[in-house]
C-alpha positions in Angstrom: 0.0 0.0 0.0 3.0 2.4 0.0 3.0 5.6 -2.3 -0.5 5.5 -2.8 -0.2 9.4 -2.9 1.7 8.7 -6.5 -2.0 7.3 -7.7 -0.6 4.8 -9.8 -1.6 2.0 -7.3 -5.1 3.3 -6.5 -8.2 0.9 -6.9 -10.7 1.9 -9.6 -13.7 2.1 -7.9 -16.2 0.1 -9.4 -19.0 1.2 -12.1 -22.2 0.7 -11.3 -24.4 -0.7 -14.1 -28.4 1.0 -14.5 -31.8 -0.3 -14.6 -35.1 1.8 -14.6 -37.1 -0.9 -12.8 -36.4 -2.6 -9.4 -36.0 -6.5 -8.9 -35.8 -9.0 -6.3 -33.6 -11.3 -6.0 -32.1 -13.8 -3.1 -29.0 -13.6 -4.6 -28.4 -9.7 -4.3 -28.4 -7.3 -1.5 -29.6 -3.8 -1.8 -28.3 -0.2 -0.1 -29.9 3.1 0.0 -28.0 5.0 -2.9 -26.4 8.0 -1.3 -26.0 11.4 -2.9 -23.2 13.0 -2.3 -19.4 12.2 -4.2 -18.3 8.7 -4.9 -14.9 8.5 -2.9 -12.3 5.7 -2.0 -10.8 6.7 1.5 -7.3 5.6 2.0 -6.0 5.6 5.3 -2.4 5.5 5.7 0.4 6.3 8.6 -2.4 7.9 10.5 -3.6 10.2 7.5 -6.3 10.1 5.7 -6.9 10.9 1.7 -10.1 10.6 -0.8 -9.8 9.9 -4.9 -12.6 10.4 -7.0 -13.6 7.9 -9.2 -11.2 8.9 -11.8 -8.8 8.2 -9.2 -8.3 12.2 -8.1 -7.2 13.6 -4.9 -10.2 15.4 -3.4 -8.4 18.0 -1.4 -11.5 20.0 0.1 -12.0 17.4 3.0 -9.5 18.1 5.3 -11.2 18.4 8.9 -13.3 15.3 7.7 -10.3 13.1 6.6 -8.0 14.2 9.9 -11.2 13.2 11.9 -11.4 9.8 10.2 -7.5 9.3 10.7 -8.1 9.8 14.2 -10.7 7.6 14.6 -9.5 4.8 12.7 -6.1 5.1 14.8 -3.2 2.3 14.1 -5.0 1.1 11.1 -4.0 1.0 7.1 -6.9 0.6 4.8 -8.5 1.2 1.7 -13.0 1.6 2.0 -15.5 2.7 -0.9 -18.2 5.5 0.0 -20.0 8.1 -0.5 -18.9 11.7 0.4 -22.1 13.1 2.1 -24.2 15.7 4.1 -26.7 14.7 6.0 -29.8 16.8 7.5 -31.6 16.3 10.8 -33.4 13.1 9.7 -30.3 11.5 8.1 -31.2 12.1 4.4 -28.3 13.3 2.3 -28.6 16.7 0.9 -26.6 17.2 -2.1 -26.8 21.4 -2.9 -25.9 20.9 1.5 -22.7 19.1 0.2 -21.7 21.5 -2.3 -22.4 24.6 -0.7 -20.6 23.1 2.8 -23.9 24.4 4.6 -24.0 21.5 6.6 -21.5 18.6 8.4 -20.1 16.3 5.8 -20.0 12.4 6.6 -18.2 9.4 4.8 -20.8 6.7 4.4 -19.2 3.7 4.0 -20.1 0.9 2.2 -17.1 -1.3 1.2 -13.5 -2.5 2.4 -10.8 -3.0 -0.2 -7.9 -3.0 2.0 -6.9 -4.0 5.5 -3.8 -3.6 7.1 -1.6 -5.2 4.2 -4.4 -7.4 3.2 -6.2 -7.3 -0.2 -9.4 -7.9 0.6 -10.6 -7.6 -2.9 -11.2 -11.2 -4.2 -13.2 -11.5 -0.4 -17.2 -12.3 -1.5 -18.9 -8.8 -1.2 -20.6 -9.8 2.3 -17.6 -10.7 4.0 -16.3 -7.6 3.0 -19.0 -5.8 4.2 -19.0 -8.0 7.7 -15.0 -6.8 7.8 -16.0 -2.8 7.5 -18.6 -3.3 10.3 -16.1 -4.5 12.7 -13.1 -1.8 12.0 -15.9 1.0 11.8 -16.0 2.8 15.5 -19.5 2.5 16.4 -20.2 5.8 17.6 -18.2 7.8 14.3 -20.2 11.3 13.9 -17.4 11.3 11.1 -18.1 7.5 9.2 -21.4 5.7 8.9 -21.8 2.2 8.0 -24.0 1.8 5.2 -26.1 -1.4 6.0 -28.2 -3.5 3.5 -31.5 -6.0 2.9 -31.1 -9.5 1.1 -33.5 -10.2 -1.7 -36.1 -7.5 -1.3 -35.2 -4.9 -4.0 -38.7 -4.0 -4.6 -40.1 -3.0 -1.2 -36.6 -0.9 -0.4 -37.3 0.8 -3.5 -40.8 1.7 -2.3 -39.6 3.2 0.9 -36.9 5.3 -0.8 -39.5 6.8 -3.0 -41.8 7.7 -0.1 -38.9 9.2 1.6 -37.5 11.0 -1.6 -34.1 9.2 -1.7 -32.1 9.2 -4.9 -32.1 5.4 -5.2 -30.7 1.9 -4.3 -27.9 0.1 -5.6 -28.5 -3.8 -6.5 -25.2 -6.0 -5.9 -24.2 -9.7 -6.1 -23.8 -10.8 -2.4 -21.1 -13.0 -3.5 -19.3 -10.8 -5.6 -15.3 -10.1 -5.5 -14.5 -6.3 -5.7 -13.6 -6.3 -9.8 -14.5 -4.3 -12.8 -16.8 -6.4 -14.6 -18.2 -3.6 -17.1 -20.0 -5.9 -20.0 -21.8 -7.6 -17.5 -21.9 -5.3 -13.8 -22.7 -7.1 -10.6 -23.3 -3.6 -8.5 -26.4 -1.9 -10.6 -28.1 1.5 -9.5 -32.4 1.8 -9.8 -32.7 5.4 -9.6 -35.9 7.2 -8.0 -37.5 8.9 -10.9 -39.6 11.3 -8.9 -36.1 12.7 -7.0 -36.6 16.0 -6.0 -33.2 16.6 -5.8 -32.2 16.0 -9.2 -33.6 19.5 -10.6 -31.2 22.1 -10.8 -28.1 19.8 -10.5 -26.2 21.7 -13.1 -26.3 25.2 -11.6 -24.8 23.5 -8.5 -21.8 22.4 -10.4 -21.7 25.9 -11.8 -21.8 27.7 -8.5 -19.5 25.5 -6.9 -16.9 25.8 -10.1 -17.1 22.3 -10.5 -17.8 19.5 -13.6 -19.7 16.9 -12.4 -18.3 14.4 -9.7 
């Protein structure tokens, strides 16, 4: 895991396939899709750096990232997440994020790396029960991003009531590889997401192109 601030060694993070339609399936777990900025945290020497999914240092983190250091204390790894703010009920708030109006979380949702361990070739699951045990319980800075088994359909419903961007569909048994032509991670966005509208002036405001 040395020099990973070169980026040449950095895990691609991996694409997520679409569908318009939910599905069930006993095979496949579902998460709430977060919105907010798709970031691998790499914790290293007791500091902390995100890369975008083009594998760039985000640099506008910094209190969030030395927080994260601190609390994973003594420990090397590499997780996949979502760069967030929250609100008072827990939904993400993406113009929140972008405008840094409100606390920014890492919700965390995957574990590539352990302490000189690739954990990559791990079924997703394991992976999954790995980040729940090296995640501090009590983290106002990181949040564990839980799942259901087989019920795509009925999350779906809920995050629609609540106005949620999405879920993301993924293989429970699935190692942590690009599979492009035929994706094993698939996101069912909410159509009716109220966020959605006016994403493009945010980007403008914020000087930014997309993320």
């Amino acid at each position: 895991m040395r020099g990973r601030d070169s980026h040449t060694d950095i895990p691609v993070p991996i694409p997520l396939g679409r569908l318009a339609k939910p599905f069930d399936d006993p095979n496949y777990i579902y998460e709430i899709k977060h919105d907010g900025f798709r970031a691998l945290a790499v914790i290293e020497d007791g500091l902390c750096r995100f890369y975008s999914r083009s594998k760039h240092r985000l640099t506008g983190f910094r209190d969030l990232a030395d927080a994260i250091a601190q609390d994973l204390k003594g420990e090397n790894a590499i997780l996949d997440g979502e760069l967030a703010a929250t609100d008072e009920d827990g939904r993400t708030v993406f113009a929140a994020l972008m405008q840094r109006s409100k606390e920014i979380h890492y919700l965390a949702f995957d574990l590539l790396w352990l302490n000189g361990r690739d954990l990559r070739p791990l079924p997703l699951l394991a992976r999954k029960d790995r980040l729940k045990r090296l995640l501090p319980a009590r983290s106002p800075h990181m949040l564990y991003v839980d799942h259901v088994r087989a019920t795509g359909t009925e999350l779906y419903q809920v995050v629609c009531q609540l106005d949620l961007e999405g879920i993301v569909a993924k293989r429970a048994d699935s190692s942590y590889e690009d599979k492009r032509n035929h994706p094993h991670w698939i996101k069912i966005k909410n159509q009716t997401y109220s966020q959605k509208e006016g994403r493009g002036d945010l980007f403008g405001q914020a000087g930014l192109r997309g993320a």
